[in-house]
PyMOL CGO cylinders between C-alpha atoms (Angstrom):
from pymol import cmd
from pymol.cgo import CYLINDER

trace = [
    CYLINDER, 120.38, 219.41, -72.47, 123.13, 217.58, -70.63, 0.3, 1, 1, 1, 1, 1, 1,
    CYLINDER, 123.13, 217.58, -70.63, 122.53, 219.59, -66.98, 0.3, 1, 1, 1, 1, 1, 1,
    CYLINDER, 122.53, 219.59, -66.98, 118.90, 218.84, -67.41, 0.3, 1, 1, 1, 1, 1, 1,
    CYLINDER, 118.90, 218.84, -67.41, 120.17, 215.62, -67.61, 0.3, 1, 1, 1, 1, 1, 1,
    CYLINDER, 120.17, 215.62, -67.61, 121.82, 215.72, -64.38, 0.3, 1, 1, 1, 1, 1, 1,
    CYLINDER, 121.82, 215.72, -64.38, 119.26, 217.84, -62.68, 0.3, 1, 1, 1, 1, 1, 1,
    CYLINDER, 119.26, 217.84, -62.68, 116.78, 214.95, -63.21, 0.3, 1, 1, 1, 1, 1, 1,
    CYLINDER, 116.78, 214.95, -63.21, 119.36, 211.72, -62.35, 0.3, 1, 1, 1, 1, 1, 1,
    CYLINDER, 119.36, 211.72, -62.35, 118.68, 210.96, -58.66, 0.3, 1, 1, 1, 1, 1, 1,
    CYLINDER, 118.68, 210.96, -58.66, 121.90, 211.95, -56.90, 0.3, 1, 1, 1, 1, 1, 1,
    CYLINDER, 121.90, 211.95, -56.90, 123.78, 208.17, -56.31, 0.3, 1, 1, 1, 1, 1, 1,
    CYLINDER, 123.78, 208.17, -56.31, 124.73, 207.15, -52.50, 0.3, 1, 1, 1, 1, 1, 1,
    CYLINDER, 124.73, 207.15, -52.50, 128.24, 206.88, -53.58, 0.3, 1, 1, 1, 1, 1, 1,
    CYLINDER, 128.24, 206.88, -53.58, 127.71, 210.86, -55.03, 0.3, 1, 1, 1, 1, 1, 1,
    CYLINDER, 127.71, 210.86, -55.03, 127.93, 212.08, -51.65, 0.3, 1, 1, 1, 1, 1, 1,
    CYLINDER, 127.93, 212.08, -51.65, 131.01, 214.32, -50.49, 0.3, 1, 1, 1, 1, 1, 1,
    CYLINDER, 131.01, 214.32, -50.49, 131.26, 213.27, -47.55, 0.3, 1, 1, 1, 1, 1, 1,
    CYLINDER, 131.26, 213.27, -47.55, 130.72, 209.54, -47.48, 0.3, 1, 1, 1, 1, 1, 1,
    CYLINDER, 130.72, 209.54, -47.48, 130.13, 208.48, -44.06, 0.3, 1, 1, 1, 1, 1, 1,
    CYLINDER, 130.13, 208.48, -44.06, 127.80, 211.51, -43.54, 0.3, 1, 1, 1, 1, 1, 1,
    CYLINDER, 127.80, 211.51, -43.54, 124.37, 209.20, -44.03, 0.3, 1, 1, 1, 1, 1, 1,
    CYLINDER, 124.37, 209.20, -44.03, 126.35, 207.00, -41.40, 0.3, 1, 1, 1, 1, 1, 1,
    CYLINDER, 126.35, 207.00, -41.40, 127.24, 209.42, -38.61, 0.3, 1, 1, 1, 1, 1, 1,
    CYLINDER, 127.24, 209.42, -38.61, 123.40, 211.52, -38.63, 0.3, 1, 1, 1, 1, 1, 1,
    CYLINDER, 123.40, 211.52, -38.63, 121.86, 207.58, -38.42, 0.3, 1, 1, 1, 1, 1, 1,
    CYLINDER, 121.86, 207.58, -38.42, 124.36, 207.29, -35.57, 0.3, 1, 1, 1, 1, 1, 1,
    CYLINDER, 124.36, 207.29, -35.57, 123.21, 210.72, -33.83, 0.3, 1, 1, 1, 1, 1, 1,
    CYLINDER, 123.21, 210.72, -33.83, 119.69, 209.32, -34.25, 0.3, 1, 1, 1, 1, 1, 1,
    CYLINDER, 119.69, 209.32, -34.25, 120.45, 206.33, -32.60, 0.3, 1, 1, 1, 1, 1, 1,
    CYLINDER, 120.45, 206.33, -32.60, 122.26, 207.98, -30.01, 0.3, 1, 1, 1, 1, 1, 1,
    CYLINDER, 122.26, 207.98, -30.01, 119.52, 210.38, -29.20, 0.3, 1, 1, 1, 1, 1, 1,
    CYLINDER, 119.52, 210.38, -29.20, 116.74, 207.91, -29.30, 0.3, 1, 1, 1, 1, 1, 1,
    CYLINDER, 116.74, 207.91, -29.30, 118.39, 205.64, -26.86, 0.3, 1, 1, 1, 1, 1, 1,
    CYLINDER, 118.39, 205.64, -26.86, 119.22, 208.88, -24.80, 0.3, 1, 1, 1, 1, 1, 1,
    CYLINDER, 119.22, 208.88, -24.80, 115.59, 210.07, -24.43, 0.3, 1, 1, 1, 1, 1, 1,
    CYLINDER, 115.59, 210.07, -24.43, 114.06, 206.09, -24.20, 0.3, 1, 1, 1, 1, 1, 1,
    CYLINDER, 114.06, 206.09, -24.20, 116.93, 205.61, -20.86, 0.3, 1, 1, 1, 1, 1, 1,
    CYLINDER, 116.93, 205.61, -20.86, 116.63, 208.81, -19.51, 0.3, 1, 1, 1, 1, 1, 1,
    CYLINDER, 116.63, 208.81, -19.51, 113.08, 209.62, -20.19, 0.3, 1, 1, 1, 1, 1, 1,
    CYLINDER, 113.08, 209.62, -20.19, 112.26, 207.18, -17.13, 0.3, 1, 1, 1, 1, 1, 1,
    CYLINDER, 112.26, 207.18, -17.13, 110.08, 205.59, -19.42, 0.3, 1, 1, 1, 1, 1, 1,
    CYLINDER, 110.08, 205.59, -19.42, 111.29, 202.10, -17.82, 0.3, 1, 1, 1, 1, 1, 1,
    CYLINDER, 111.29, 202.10, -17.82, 113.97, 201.22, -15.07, 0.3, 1, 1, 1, 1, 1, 1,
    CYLINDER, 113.97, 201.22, -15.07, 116.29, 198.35, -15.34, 0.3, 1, 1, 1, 1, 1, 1,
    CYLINDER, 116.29, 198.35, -15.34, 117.22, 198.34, -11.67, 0.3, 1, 1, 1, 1, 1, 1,
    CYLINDER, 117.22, 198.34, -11.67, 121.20, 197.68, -12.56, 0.3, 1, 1, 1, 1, 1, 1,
    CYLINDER, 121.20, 197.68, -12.56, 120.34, 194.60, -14.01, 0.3, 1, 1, 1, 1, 1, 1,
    CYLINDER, 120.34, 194.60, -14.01, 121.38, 193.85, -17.68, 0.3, 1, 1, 1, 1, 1, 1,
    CYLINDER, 121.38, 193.85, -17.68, 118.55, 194.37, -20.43, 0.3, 1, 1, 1, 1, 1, 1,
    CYLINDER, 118.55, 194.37, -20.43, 118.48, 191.49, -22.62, 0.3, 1, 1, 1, 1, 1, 1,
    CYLINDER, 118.48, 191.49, -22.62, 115.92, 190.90, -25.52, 0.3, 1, 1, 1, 1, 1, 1,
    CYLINDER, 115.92, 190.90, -25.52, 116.10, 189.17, -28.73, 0.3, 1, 1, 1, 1, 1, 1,
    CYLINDER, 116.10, 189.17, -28.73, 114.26, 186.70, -31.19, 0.3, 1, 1, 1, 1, 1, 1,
    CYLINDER, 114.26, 186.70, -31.19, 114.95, 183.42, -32.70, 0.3, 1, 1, 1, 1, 1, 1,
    CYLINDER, 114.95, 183.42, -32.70, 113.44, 181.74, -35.95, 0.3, 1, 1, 1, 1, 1, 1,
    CYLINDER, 113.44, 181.74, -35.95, 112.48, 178.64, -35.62, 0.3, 1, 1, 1, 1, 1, 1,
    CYLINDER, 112.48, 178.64, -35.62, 111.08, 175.82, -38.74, 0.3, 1, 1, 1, 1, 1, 1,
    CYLINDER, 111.08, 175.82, -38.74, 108.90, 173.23, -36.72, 0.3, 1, 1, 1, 1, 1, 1,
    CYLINDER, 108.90, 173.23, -36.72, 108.16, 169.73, -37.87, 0.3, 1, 1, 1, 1, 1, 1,
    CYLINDER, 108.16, 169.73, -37.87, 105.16, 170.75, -39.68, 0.3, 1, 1, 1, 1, 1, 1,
    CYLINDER, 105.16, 170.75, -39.68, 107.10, 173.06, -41.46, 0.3, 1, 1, 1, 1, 1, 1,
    CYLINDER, 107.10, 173.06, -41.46, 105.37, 176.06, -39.54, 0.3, 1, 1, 1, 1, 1, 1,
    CYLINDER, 105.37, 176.06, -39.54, 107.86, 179.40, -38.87, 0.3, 1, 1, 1, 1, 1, 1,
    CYLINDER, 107.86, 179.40, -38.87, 107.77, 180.16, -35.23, 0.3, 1, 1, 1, 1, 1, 1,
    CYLINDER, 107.77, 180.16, -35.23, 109.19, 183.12, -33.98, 0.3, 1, 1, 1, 1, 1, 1,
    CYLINDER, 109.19, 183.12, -33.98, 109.62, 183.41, -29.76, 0.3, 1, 1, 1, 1, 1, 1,
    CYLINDER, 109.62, 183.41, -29.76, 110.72, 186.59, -28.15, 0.3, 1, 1, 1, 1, 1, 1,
    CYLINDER, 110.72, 186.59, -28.15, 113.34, 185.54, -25.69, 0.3, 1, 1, 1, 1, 1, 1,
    CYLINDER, 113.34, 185.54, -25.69, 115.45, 187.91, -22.30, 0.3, 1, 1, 1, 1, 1, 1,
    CYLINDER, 115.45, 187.91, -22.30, 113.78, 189.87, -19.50, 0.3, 1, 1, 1, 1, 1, 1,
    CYLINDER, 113.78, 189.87, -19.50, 112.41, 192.72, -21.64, 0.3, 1, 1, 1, 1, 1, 1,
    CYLINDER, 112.41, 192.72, -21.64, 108.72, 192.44, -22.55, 0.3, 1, 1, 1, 1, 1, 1,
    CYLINDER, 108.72, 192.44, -22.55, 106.20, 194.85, -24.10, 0.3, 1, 1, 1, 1, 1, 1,
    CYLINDER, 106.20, 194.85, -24.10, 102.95, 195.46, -21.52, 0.3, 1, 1, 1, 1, 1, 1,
    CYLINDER, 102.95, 195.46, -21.52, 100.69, 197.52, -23.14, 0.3, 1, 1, 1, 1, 1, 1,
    CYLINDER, 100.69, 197.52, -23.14, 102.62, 199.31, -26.10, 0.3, 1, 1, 1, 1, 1, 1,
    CYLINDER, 102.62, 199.31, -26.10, 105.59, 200.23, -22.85, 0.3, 1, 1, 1, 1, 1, 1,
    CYLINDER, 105.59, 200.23, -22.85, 108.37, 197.60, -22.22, 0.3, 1, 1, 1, 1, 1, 1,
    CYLINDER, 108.37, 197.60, -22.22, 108.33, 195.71, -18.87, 0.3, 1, 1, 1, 1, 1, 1,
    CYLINDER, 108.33, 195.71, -18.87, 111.55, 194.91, -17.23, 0.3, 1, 1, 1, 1, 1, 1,
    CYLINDER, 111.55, 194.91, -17.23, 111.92, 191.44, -15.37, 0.3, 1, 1, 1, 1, 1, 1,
    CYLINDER, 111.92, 191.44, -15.37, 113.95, 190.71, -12.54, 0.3, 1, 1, 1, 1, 1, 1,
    CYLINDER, 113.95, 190.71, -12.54, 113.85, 187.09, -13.78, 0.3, 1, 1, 1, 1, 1, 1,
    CYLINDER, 113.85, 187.09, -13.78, 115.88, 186.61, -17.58, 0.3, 1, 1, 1, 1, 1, 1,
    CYLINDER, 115.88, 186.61, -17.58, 114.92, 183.95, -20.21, 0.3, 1, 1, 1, 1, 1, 1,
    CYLINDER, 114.92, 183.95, -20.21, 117.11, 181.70, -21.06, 0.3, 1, 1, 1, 1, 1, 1,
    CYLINDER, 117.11, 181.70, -21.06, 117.78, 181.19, -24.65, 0.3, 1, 1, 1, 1, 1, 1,
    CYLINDER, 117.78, 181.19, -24.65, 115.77, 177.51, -25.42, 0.3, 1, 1, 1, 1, 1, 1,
    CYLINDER, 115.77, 177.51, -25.42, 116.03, 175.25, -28.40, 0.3, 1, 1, 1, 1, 1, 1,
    CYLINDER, 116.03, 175.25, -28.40, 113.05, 172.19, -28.36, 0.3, 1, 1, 1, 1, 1, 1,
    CYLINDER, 113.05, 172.19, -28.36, 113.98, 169.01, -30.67, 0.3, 1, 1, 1, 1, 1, 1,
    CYLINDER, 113.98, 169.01, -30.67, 110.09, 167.65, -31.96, 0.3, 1, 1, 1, 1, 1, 1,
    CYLINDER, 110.09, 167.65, -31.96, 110.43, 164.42, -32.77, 0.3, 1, 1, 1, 1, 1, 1,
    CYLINDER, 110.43, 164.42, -32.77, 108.00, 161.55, -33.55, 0.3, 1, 1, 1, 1, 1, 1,
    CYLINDER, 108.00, 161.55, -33.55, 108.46, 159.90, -29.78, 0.3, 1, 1, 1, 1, 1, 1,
    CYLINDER, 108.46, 159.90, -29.78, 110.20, 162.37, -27.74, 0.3, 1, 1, 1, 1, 1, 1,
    CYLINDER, 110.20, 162.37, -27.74, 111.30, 166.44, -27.09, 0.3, 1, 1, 1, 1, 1, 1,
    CYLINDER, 111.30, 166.44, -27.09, 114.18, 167.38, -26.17, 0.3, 1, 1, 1, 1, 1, 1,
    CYLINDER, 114.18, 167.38, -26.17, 114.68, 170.97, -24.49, 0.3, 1, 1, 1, 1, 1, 1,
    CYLINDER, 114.68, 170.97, -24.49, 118.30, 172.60, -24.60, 0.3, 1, 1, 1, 1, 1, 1,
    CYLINDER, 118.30, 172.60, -24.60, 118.42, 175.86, -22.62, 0.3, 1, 1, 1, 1, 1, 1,
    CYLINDER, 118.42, 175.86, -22.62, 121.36, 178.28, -22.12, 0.3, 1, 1, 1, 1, 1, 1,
    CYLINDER, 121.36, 178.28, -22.12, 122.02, 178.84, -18.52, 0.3, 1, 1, 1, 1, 1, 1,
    CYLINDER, 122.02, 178.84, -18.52, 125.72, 180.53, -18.18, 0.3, 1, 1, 1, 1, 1, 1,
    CYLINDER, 125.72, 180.53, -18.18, 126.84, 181.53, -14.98, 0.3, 1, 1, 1, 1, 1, 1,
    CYLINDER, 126.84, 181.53, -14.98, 124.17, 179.16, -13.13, 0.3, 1, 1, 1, 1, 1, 1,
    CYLINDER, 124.17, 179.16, -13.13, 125.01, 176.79, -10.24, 0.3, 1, 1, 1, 1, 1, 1,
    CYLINDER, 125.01, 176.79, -10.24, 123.29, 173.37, -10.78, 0.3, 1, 1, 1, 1, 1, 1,
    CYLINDER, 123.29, 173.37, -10.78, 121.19, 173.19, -7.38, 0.3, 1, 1, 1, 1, 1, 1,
    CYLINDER, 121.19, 173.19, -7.38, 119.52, 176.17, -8.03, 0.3, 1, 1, 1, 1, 1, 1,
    CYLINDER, 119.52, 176.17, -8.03, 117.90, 174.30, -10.94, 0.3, 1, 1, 1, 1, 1, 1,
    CYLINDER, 117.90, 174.30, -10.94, 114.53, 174.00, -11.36, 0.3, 1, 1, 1, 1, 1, 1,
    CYLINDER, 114.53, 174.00, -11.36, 112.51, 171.72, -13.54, 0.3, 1, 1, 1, 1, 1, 1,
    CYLINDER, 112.51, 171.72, -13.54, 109.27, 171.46, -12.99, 0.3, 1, 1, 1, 1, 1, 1,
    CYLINDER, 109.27, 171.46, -12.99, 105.66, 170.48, -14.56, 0.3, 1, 1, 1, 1, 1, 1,
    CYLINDER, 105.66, 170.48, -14.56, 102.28, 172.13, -14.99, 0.3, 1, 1, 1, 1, 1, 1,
    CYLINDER, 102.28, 172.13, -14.99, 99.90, 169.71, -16.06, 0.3, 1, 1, 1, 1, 1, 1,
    CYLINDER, 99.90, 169.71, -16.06, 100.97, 167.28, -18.85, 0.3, 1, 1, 1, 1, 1, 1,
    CYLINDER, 100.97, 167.28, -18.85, 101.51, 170.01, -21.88, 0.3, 1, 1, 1, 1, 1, 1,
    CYLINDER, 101.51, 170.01, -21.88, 103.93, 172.50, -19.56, 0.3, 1, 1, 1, 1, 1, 1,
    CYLINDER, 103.93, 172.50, -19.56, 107.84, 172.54, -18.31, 0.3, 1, 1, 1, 1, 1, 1,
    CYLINDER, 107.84, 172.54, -18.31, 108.92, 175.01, -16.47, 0.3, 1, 1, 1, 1, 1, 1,
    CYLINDER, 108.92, 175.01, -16.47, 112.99, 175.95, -15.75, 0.3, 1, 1, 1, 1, 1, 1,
    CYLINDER, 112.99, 175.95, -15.75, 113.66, 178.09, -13.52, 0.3, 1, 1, 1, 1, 1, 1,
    CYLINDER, 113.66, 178.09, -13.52, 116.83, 179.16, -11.41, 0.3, 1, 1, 1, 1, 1, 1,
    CYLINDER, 116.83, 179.16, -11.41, 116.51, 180.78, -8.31, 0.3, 1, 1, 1, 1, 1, 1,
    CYLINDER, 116.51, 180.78, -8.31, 119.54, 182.75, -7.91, 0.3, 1, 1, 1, 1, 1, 1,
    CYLINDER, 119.54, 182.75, -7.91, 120.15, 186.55, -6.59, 0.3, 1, 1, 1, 1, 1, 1,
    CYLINDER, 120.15, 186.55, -6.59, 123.05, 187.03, -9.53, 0.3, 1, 1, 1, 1, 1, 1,
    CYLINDER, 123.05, 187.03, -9.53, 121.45, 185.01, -12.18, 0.3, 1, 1, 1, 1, 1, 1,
    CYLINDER, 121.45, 185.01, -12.18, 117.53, 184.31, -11.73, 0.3, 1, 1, 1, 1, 1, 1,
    CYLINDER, 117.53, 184.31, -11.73, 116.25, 182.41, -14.86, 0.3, 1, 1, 1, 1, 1, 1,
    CYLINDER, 116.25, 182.41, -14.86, 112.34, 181.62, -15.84, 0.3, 1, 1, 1, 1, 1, 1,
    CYLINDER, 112.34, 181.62, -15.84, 111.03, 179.95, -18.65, 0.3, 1, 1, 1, 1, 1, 1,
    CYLINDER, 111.03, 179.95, -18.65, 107.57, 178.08, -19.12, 0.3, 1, 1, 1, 1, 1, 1,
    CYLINDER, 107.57, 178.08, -19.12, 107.30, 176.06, -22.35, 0.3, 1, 1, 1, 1, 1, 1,
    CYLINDER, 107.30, 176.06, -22.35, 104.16, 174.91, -23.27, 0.3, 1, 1, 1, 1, 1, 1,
    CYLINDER, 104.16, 174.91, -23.27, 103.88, 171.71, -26.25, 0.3, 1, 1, 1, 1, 1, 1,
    CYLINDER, 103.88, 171.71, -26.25, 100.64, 170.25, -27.72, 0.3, 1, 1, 1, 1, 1, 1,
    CYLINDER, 100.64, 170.25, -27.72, 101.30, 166.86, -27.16, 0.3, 1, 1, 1, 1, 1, 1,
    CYLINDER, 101.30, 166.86, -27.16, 100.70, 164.78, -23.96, 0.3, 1, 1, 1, 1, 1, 1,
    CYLINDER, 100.70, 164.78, -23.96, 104.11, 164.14, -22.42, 0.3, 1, 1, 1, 1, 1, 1,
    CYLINDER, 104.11, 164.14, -22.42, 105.41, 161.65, -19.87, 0.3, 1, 1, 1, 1, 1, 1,
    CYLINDER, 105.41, 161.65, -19.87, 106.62, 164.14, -17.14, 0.3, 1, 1, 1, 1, 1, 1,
    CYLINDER, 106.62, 164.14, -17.14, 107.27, 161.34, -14.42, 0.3, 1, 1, 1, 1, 1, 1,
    CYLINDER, 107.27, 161.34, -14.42, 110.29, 159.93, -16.80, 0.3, 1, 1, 1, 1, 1, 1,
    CYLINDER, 110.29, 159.93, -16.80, 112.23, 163.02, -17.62, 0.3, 1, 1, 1, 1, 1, 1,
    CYLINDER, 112.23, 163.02, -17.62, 115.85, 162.81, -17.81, 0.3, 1, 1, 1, 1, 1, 1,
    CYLINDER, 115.85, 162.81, -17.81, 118.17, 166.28, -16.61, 0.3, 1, 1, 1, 1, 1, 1,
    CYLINDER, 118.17, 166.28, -16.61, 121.42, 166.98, -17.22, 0.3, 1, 1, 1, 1, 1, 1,
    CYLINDER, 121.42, 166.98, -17.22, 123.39, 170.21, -16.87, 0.3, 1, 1, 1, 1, 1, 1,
    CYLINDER, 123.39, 170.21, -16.87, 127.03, 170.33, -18.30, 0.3, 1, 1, 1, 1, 1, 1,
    CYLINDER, 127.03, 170.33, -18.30, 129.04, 173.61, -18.14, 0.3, 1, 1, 1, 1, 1, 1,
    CYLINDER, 129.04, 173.61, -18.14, 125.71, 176.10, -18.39, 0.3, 1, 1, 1, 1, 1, 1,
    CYLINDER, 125.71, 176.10, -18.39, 123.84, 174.09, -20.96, 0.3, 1, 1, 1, 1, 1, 1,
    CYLINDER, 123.84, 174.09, -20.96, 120.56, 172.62, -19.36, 0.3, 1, 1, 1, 1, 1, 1,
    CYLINDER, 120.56, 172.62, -19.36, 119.12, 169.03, -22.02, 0.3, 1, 1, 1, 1, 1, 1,
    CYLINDER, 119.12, 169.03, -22.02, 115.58, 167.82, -20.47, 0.3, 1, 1, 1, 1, 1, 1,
    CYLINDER, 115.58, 167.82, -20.47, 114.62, 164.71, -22.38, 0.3, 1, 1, 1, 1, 1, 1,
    CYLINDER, 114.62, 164.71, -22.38, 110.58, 164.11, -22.51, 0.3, 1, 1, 1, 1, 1, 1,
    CYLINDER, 110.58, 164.11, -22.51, 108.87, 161.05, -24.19, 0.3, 1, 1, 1, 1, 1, 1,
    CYLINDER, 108.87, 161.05, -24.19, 105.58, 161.78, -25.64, 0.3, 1, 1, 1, 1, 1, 1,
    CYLINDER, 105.58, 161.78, -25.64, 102.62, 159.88, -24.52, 0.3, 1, 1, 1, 1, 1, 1,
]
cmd.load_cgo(trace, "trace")
C-alpha cells in the first residue's frame, strides 16, 4: 500500500537528483532559441544595440497603460529593427500642465529636437550618427506648444506643456 502511495504522489521539484537540472535544459532552450532567432537571418541589427522593453504606467483616470519602448518593433508577426532608439519617457498628467521626462544618455544637447505636430503631438528626436533618438507622443488634450519650456541636464530631457 505504501509504494502505491508513492507511485501516485507527484514527484516534488525539490525530489529531483540533480537540482539545477530543470535550470540548465531551460538554459539550453534559451540558448538555442536565441541561436536560431540571430542566426536564422530572420532580422539584422546592423551592429547596432537591440533594445526593447515595456513600462506600466497608472494614468490619472486610473487607466493601466502599457507602452512598448527601444528600436525593436513587431511588423507583421516579424520584429523590425530601427536605426532610430526610443528613449525611455515618463509624462506627469496634471490638471493644468504635462510634463515629459525622457532618458537621453550619451546625447549632446544641440542635436536636440523638440518639435510639434498639431496641438495633441511632441515629438523628440536626436539626430546623431552614435546615438539617434525618436519619439512621438501623442496626449488628448489641447496643449499650448508656443510656451514650452526645455531643459536637458546630464542626459535627462523635462519639456514642460500647459494645457489649453
Amino acid at each position: 500500500m505504501m509504494d502505491e502511495d508513492k507511485k501516485r504522489r507527484r514527484k516534488s521539484f525539490f525530489d529531483n537528483d540533480d537540482f539545477f537540472f530543470d535550470f540548465s535544459e531551460m538554459d539550453n532552450m534559451m540558448n538555442k532559441m536565441m541561436s536560431e532567432l540571430f542566426e536564422g537571418k530572420q532580422f539584422r541589427s546592423s551592429g547596432r544595440p537591440i533594445i526593447w522593453g515595456r513600462t506600466v504606467r497608472q494614468g490619472p483616470n486610473g487607466k493601466i497603460r502599457i507602452e512598448e519602448f527601444g528600436n525593436m518593433k513587431s511588423r507583421g508577426g516579424r520584429p523590425v529593427i530601427s536605426e532610430k532608439r526610443e528613449p525611455l519617457v515618463d509624462v506627469i498628467n496634471t490638471e493644468k500642465d504635462i510634463t515629459i521626462t525622457a532618458e537621453l544618455p550619451g546625447v549632446n544637447e544641440k542635436n536636440i529636437k523638440v518639435e510639434t505636430k498639431g496641438a495633441h503631438t511632441v515629438i523628440i528626436s536626436v539626430d546623431s550618427k552614435e546615438k539617434p533618438y525618436y519619439k512621438e507622443l501623442e496626449f488628448e488634450e489641447s496643449l499650448d506648444m508656443k510656451n514650452k519650456k526645455v531643459n536637458f541636464n546630464n542626459g535627462i530631457l523635462e519639456i514642460f506643456l500647459k494645457k489649453k
